[in-house]
Each structure stands twice: as C-alpha cells, then as structure tokens.
C-alpha positions as CSV (number, residue, x, y, z in Angstrom):
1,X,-4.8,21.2,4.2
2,X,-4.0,25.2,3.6
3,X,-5.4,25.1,0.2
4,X,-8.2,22.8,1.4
5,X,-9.1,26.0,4.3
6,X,-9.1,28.7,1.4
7,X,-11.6,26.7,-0.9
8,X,-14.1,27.1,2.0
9,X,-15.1,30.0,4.5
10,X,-14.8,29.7,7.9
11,X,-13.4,26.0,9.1
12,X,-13.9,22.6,8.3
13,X,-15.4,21.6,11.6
14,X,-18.7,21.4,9.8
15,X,-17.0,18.4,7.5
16,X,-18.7,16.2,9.3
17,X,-22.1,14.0,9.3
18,X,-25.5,15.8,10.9
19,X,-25.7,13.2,12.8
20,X,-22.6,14.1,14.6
21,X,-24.1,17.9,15.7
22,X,-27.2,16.0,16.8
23,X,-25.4,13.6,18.9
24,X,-23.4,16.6,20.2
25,X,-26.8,18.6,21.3
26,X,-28.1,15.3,23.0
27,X,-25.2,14.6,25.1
28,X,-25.0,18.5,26.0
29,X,-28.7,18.5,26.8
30,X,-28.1,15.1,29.1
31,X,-25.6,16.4,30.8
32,X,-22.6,14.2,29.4
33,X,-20.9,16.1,27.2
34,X,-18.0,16.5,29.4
35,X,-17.8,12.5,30.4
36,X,-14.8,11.3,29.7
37,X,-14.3,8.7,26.8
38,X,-12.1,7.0,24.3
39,X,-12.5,6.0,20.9
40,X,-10.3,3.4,18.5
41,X,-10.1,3.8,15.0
42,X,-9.4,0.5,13.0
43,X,-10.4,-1.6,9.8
44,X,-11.6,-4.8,9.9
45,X,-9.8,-6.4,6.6
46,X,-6.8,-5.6,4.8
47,X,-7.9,-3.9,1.1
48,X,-7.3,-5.5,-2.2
49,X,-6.9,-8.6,-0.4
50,X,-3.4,-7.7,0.9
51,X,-1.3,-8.9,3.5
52,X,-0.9,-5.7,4.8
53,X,-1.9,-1.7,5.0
54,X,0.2,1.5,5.0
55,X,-1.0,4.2,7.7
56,X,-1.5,7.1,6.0
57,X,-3.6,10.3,6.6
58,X,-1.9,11.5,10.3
59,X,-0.8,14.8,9.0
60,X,-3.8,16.1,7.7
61,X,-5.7,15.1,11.0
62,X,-3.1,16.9,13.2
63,X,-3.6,20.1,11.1
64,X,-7.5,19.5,11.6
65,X,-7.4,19.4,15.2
66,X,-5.0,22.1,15.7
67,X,-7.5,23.8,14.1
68,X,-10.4,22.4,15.7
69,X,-13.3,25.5,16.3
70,X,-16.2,27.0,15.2
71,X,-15.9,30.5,13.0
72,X,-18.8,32.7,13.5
73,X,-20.2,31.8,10.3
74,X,-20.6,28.2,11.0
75,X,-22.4,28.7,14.4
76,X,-24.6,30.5,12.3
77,X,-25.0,28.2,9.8
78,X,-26.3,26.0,12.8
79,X,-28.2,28.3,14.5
80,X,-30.4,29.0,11.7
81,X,-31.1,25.2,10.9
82,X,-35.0,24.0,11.4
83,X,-36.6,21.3,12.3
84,X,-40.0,20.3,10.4
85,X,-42.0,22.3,12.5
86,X,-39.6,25.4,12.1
87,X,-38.6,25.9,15.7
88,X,-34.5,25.7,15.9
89,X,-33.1,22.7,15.7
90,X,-30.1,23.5,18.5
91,X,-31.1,25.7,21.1
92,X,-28.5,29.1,21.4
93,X,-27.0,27.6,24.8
94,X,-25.6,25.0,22.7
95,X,-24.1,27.4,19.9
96,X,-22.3,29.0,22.6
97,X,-21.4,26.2,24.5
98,X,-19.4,25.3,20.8
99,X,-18.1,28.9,20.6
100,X,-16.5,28.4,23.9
101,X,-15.2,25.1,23.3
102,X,-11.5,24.7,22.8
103,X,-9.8,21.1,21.7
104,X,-8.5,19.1,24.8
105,X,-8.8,15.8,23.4
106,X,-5.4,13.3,24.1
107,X,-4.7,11.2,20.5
108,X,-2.1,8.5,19.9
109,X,-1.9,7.4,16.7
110,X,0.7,5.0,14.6
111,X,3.0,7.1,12.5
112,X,2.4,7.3,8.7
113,X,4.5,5.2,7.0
114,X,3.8,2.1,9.4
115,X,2.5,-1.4,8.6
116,X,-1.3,-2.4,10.3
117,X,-3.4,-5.0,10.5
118,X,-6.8,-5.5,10.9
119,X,-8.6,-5.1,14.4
120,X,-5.7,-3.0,15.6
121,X,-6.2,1.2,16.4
122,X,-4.6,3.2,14.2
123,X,-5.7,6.1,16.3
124,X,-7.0,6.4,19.7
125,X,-8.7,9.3,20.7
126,X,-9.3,10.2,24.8
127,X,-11.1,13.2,25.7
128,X,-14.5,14.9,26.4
129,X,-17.1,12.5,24.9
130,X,-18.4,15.5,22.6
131,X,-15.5,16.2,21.5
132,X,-14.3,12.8,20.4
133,X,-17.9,12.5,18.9
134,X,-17.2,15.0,16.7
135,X,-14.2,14.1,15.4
136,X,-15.1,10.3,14.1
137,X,-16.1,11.9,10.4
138,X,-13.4,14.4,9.4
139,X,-10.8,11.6,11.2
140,X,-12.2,8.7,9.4
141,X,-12.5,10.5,6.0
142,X,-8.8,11.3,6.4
143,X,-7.4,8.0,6.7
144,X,-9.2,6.0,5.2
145,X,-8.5,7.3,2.1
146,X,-5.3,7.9,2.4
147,X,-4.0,4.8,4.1
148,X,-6.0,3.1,1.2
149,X,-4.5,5.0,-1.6
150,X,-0.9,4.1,0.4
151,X,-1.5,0.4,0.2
152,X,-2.2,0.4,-3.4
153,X,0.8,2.5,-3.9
154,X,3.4,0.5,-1.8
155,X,1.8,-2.9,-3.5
156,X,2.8,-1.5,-7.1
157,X,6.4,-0.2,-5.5
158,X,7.1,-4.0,-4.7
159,X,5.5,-5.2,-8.1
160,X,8.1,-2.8,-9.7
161,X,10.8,-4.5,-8.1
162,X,12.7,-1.3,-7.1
163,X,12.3,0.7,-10.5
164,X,10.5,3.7,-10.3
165,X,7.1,4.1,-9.9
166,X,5.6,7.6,-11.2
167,X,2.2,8.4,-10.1
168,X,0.5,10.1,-12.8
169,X,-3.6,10.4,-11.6
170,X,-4.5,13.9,-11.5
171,X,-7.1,13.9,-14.1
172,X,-8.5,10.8,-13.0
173,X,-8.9,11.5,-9.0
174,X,-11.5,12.1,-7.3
175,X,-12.0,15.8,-7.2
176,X,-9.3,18.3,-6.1
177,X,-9.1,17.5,-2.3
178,X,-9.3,13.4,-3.4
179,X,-6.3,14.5,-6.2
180,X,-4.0,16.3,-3.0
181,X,-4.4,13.5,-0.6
182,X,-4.1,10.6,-3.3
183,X,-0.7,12.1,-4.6
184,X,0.6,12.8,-1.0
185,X,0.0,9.3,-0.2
186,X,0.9,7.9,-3.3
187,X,4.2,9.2,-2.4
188,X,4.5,8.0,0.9
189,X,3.4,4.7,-0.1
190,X,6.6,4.6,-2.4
191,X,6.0,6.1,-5.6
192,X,8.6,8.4,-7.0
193,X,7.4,11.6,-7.7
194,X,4.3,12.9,-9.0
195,X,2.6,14.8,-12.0
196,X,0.4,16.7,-9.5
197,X,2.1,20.4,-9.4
198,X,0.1,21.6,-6.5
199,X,0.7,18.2,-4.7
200,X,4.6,19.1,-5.7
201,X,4.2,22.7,-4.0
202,X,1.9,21.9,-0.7
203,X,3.6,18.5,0.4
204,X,7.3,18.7,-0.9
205,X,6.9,16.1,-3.6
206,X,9.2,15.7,-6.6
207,X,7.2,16.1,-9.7
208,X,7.8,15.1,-12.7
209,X,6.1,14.8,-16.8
210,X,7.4,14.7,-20.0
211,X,4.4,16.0,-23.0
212,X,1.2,14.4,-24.9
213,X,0.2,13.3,-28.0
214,X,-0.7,16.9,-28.7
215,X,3.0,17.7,-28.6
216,X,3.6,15.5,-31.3
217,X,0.6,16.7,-33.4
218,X,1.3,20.3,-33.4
219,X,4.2,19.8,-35.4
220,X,4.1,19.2,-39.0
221,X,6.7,16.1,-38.3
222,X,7.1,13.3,-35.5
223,X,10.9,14.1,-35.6
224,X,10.4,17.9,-35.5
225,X,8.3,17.6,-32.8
226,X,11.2,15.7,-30.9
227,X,14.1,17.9,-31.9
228,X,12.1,20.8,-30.7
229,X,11.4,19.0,-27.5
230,X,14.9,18.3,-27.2
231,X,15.8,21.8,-27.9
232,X,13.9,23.0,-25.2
233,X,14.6,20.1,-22.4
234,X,17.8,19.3,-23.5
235,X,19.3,18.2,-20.1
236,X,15.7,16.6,-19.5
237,X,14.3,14.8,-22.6
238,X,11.8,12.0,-22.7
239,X,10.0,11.7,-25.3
240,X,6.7,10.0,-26.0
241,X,7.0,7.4,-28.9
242,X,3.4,6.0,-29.8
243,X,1.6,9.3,-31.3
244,X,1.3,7.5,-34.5
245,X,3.5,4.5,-34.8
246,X,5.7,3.1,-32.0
247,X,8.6,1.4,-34.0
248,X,8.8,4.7,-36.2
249,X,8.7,6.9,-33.3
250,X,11.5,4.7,-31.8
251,X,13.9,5.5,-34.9
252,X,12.8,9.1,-34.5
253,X,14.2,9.1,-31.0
254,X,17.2,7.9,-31.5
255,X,17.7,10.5,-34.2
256,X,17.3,13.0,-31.9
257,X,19.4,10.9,-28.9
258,X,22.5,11.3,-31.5
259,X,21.6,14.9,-32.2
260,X,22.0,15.9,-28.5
261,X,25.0,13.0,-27.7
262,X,26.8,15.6,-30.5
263,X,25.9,18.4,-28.4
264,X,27.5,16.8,-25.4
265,X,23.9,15.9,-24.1
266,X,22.1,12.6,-23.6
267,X,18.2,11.4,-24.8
268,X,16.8,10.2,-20.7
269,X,13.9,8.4,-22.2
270,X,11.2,7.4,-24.0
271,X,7.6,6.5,-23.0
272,X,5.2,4.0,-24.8
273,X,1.8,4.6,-23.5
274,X,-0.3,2.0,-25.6
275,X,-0.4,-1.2,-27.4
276,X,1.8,-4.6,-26.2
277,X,4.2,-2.9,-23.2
278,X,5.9,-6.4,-23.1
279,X,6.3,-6.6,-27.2
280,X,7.1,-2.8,-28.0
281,X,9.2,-2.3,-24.9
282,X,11.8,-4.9,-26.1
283,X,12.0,-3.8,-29.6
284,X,12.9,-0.4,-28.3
285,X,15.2,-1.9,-26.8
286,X,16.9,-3.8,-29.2
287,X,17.1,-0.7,-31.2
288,X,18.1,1.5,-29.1
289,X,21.2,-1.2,-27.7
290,X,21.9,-1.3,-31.7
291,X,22.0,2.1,-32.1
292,X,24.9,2.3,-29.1
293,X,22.0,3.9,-26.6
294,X,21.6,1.1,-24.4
295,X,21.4,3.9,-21.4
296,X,18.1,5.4,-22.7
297,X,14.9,4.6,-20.1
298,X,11.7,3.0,-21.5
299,X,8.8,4.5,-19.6
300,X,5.9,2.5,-19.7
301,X,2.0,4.2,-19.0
302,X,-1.6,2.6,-20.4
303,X,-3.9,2.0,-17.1
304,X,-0.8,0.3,-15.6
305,X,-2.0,-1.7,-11.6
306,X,0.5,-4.3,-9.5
307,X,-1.1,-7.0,-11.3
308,X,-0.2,-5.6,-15.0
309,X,2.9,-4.8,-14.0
310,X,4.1,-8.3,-12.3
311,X,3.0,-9.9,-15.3
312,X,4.8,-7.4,-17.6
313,X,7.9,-8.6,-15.2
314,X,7.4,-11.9,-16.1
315,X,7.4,-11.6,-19.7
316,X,10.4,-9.8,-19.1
317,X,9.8,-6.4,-20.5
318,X,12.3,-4.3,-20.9
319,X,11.0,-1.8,-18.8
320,X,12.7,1.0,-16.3
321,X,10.0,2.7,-15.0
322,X,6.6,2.8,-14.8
323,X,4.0,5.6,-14.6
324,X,0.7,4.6,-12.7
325,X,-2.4,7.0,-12.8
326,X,-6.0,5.9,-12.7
327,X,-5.7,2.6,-11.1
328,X,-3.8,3.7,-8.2
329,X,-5.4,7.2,-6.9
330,X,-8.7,6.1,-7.8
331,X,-8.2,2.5,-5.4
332,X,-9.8,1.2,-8.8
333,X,-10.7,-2.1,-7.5
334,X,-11.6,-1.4,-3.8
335,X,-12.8,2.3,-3.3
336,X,-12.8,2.3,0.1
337,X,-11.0,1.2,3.4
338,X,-14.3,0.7,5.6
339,X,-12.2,2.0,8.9
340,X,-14.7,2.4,11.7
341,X,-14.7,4.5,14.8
342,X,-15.7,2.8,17.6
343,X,-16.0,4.1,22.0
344,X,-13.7,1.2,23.5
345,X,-13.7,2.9,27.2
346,X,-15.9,5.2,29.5
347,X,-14.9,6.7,32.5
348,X,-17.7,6.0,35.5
349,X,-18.7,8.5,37.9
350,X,-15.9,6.8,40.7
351,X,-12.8,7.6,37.7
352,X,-12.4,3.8,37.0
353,X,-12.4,3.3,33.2
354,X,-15.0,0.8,32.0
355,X,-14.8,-0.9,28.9
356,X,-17.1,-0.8,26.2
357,X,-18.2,-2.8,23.3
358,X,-20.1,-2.9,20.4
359,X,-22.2,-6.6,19.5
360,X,-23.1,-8.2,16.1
361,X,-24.4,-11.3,14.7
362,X,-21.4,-10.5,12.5
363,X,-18.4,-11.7,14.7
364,X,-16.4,-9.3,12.7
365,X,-17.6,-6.6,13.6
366,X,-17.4,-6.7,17.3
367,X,-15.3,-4.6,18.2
368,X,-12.3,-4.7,20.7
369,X,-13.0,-3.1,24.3
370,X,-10.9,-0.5,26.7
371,X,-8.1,1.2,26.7
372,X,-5.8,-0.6,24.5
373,X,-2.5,-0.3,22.5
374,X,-0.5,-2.6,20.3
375,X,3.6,-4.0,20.2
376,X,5.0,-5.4,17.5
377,X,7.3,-8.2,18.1
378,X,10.7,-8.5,16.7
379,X,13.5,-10.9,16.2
380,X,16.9,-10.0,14.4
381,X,14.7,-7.2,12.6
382,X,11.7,-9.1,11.5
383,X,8.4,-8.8,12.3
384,X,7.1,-11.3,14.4
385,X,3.6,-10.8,15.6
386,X,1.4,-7.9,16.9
387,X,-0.2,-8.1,20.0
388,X,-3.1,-5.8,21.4
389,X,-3.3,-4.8,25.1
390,X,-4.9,-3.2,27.7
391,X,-2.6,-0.4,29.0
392,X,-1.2,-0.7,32.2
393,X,-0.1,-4.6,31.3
394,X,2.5,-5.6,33.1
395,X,6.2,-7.4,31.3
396,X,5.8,-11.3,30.9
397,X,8.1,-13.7,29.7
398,X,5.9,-15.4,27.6
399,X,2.7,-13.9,25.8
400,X,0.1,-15.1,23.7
401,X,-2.3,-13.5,21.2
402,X,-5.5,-14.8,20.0
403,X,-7.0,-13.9,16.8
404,X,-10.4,-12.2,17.7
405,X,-12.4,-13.8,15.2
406,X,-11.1,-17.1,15.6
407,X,-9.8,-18.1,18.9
408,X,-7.8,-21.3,16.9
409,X,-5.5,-18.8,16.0
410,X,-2.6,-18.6,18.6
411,X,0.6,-17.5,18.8
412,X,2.8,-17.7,22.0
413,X,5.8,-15.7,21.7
414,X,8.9,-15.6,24.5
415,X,9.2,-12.1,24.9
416,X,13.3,-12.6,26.2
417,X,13.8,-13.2,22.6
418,X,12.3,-10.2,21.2
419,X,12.4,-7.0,20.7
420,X,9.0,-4.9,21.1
421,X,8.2,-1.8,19.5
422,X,4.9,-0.3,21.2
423,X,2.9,1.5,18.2
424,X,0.6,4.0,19.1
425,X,2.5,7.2,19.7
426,X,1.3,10.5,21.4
427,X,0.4,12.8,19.4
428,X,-2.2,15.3,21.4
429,X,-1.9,16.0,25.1
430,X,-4.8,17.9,26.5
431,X,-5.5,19.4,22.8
432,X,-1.7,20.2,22.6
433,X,0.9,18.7,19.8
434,X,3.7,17.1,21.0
435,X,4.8,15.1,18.3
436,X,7.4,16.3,15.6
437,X,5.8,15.6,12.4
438,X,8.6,14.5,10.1
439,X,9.1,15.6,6.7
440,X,7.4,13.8,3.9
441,X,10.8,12.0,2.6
442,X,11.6,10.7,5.7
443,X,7.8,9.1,6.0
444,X,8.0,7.5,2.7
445,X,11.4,6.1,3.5
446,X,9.8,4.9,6.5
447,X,7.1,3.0,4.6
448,X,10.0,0.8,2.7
449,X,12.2,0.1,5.8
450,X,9.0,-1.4,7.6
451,X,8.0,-3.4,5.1
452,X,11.4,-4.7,4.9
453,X,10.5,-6.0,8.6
454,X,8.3,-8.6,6.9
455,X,8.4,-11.7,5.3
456,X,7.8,-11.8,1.5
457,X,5.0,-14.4,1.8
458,X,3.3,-11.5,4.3
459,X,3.5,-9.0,1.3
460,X,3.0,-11.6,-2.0
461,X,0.2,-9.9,-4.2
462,X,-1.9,-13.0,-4.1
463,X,-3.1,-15.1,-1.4
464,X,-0.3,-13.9,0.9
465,X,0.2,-15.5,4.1
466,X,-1.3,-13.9,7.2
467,X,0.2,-12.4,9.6
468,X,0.2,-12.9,13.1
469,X,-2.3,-10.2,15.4
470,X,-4.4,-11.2,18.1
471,X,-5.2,-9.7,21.4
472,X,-3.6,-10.8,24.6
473,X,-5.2,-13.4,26.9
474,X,-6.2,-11.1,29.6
475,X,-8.1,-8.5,27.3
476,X,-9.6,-11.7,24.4
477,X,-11.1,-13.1,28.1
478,X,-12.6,-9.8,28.6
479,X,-13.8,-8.9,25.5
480,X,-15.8,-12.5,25.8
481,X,-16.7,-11.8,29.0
482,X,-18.6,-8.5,28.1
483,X,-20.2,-10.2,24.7
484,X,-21.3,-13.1,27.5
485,X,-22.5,-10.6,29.7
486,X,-24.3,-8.3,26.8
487,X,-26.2,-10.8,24.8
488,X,-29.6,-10.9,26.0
489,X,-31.3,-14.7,27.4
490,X,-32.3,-16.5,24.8
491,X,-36.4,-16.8,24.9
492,X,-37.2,-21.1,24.7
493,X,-40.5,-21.9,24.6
C-alpha cells in the first residue's frame, strides 16, 4: 500500500465508485448520515468451482482505513464537480462535513489465511452509515482480488503435492497495483517465493529467478552461456535448458554441474520451459541419475495451472518444482470473486438493531440479515461445519444449520463434542486498530494448517464434496420471516 499512496496525490479515499459520494451527499442532506448501521461482506459461490476460498486482502484494508480522510486536493476535486446544468454537484457544507470527518467505524473480519464459504462475512463493518457507505468499493476491490488470487494459489500448492510452487506472473498481471497484490497473495496462498522484486521488498517475500532465453543467446555457445552463468551464481545455478534443444542443453548442464562439483560446488537445477514437461522432464532425469547428479532439480514453467500440473503428476513427471505465472495472478479462468457488500442491520431511533435484507427472484442472492458472526466446528482437529449466528446467541447443546438456499440441507451437530472457533475477529474499535497484524510468513503458514482442518474430498480439484455452512435455526426463521413479510401481495384477478 506505501508504494500504491506515492503513485497518486493526496489519498485513495476517492478509489471508490461516484455513486458512493452521491449516496454520501444524500444521506447527509436527509439527515442520516450519522445512523448507525452494519454491513457484511461475503461471496455467494466458491471460484473455480472449488471447495473452498482463502481470505485474503485484510492487510491492505487496515492500512486503507487507518488512513481513511480527505486531502485538500480531493475535496477539491469534488467541490469543483458539475452537474449538467453547471451548478455544483455537492454543496460546500458537505465538503466540510468530509474534512471533519474522522474514521469511527468498528470492523471484524476473518484473518488472512483462513478457509470461507459462501454466504458467510468475511468482514463486518459497524459504524456511521456514511461511513460504511463509503467503504463498500475500496473494501470489496481489496479482497476480492486477493482472496481470489489466494484460492488459485493454494489449489496449485495441493496439486504440487508439497513441491514448490514459484509464482512467476509479473509480466502477465494486471497492471502494477494488480502485480503487488497478486504476488502477496500468491504467497499467502502457499507459493514459495516470487519473481516480483518489489513484491519481495514491500511485503517480505522470498524472491527468486534464474535467466532467459536471451542469456543463452548472447553467447556465442549454449555451454558458454552456462559456464558463465555458473561462474557468476556459483552457489546458486539453475539453468535454463530449452533455448534451442532440450536433450542437448541437458548434456550441456551436466558439463557445467561437474565443472562446479570440481570446484567443490553443486549445479541446483535446471528449468524446461516448453515442449512435453512429462516426456523431457524424465529424460533429464535419466541423464542426469546416469551422469551421478541425481540431486539436481528439474524446474518446470510453460503456462503451468492445478489442472496441468495434476496431470503432469499422473504421468509421473519427474518434476521438483514448478513455476506458475500467467494462469495464477491473472485468475485465468475466473477473473473475479463477485463478493458483495450488503447492510444486514440498522439501528432504529429507540437503539434496538433491526435487521435488514435484500430480496431477489434469484434465491441466491438474498442476502443474510442482522448482526451476525460465524463458528466453525471442530472435532479431534477437523473441520466439521460452520454455522452463522446472530450475536448475542446463547450456548446450546445441540445446533443445527440450514443451508440458505436449500432448507434440505441440515446438519445437527452436539456441540459437547466439539470444539468451536468463532471467526470474525476485531479488528477496528471506534476507528482504532486493535489487532496485531502478523507477519506475512506466519499468514501463509496459516493458510496450510487450516486447510489441513479439512477433509480431502472438501479440497479435491474437481467436483469436491461440499462442505457443511448454514445459518442457525433461530436466524434461517428470521431471514424467512423478513422475505415473507417483504414480498409484496400477489395481484389475482
């Protein structure tokens, strides 16, 4: 986020939608800006037809609201906006009722690293209804990128099968900010290290690279190009093998892997970036067992995804670790999360919170109303089911959660048998931080001990078995309740 701030002057409150600032002028203009509110973020369907999602993106919207007001240059930005007739769009007792404003919002959020569902919040946001109005772009833009680009990562870790993953997409992100928060949380997703530099610098990341094809054609020689290499990175060599022909650049390695083993050194790697992975991979390393270097790594690169990869697995290729670029910081075949942001609760003029919710002919998107949370339940470490709640809900021995798009889905769990883990933690008190953010290591360490909570069929790349979440009786009969009570008559004739 620092290098984000310098690209632009002034903040990046104004990363938002118009529509946001106009909403903001109406509710100051009818008197409700102040009203007390809350807001859920959630997604409505796992991406790349998972079993599961990664929470990803907390950090940078901590360092957004920390950092939550208006420079003078963007209240003047929007004090010098039109409308069509070219009076002033917001009026200047609005501008200064944002100069004055200061960030008081509450927000509880599930840490990064941690495995959602659908339906449940990731973040819940209580505060001044302008306020949490304002936030719904910059928060949804934050994690729903990176939560998706944490998914795709952690479902290539566990098609590696604990080799390493390298995450090599800088050139094919999406931009500069999409290339930051796509190797961040690529990283806590599982991946090993990047090639992103910055990424390395800002967030802590190992990086890592070896050279191009350019290398290797700005030499007279394949094998001059290697021993130079070597010459240079002789603690660190890995050297790419496919500039010309794979086989041949193969034998040229292992020239240069007994050049250094004479100098007390040792070739790491090599890297095949083209052609059959399966095929080439294998006859590297017959000859690399033959030539009495059966220790050397095969990288392997070429648009590389989870699926690739698990079938690379079972063709048994003889590879160590894989770098992934395009396919995995671009989402390549879902680009988006589709989180929403949604007002769940309003306080009434009495102080009693009323629930609030959102209809559709689309039972989908209905969303879940009041004040809610979620707890995971365990048994000997294993995930058992999620349930969400209305806070305030008192112990029970015995719970059960109904899916809230279709009510045949039950689970009853005896809570005596479980443990419970509740999974939105605070993170803002009246617009102050008290949560300890920890380091990016201990996130992405995180990510792989929570997925180790769940069943393999939950985490299967294909047509994986769903996992229980459902809301609790007491808040599914309200929710239908309210949709009752909001549909209008219907008109017979």
């Amino acid at each position: 986020m620092k290098i984000t701030r310098d690209l632009y002057q002034g903040s990046l409150t104004l990363l938002t939608d118009f529509y946001q600032f106009t909403m903001a002028y109406a509710y100051w203009k009818s008197g409700k800006a102040e009203q007390e509110v809350v807001f859920s973020l959630f997604f409505r369907k796992n991406p790349f037809q998972s079993g599961f999602t990664v929470a990803a993106g907390l950090d940078y919207v901590i360092d957004y609201c920390r950092n939550f007001s208006f420079h003078e240059n963007d209240l003047r930005y929007l004090e010098e906006m039109k409308n069509g007739d070219g009076s002033s769009t917001f009026e200047s007792g609005f501008i200064e009722y944002l100069r004055r404003m200061e960030f008081s919002c509450d927000i509880d959020a599930v840490e990064e690293g941690e495995v959602v569902f659908p339906n449940m919040p990731l973040l819940r946001v209580k505060g001044p209804l302008i306020q949490c109005q304002l936030l719904e772009t910059p928060v949804l833009n934050m994690i729903n990128f990176q939560t998706l680009i944490a998914t795709k990562a952690a479902r290539i870790v566990l098609a590696a099968k604990g080799d390493p993953v390298l995450e090599f997409g800088l050139r094919r992100a999406q931009g500069i900010d999409g290339a930051l928060a796509a190797s961040r949380a690529a990283y806590i997703g599982g991946c090993s290290s990047t090639s992103n530099v910055m990424a390395g610098k800002l967030f802590g990341i190992p990086v890592s690279g070896t050279h191009a094809h350019s290398w290797i054609m700005s030499f007279d020689s394949e094998l001059k190009a290697f021993e130079a290499y070597a010459e240079s990175f002789p603690d660190n060599t890995v050297l790419l093998v496919d500039t010309y022909d794979t086989l041949t650049g193969v034998r040229n390695a292992i020239e240069v892997a007994r050049q250094l083993k004479a100098k007390g050194k040792s070739l790491k790697g090599i890297r095949i970036d083209s052609g059959d992975l399966a095929y080439f991979s294998n006859r590297a390393k017959e000859m690399l067992e033959r030539a009495g270097f059966p220790e050397v790594k095969i990288v392997a690169s070429n648009d590389l995804d989870e699926h690739i990869i698990t079938s690379l697995k079972l063709q048994e290729a003889s590879i160590d670790v894989w770098g992934v670029g395009t396919k995995l910081v671009t989402a390549y075949d879902q680009p988006a999360l589709g989180a929403v942001y949604k007002m769940s609760a309003m306080k009434d003029p009495s102080g009693e919170w009323q629930p609030k919710i959102k209809l559709s002919q689309q039972s989908v998107k209905i969303n879940v109303p009041g004040y809610h949370n979620v707890k995971r339940y365990m048994v000997n470490g294993k995930a058992i089911g999620d349930m969400i709640y209305l806070e305030g809900l008192g112990p029970k021995e015995t719970v059960t959660i109904i899916d809230p798009i279709d009510p045949t889905r039950r689970k009853r769990i005896q809570t005596a048998q479980t443990e419970e883990k509740i999974l939105l933690v605070p993170i803002f008190k009246q617009g102050k931080k008290v949560y300890h953010r920890p380091d990016i290591h201990r996130i992405r360490q995180s990510t792989l001990d929570r997925l180790s909570q769940f069943d393999k069929t939950h985490k299967r790349l294909t047509n994986p078995h769903i996992y229980p979440v459902g809301l609790e009786e007491s808040l599914y009969e309200l929710r239908t309740n309210l949709v009752l009570k909001s549909k209008p008559s219907e008109i017979t004739e």
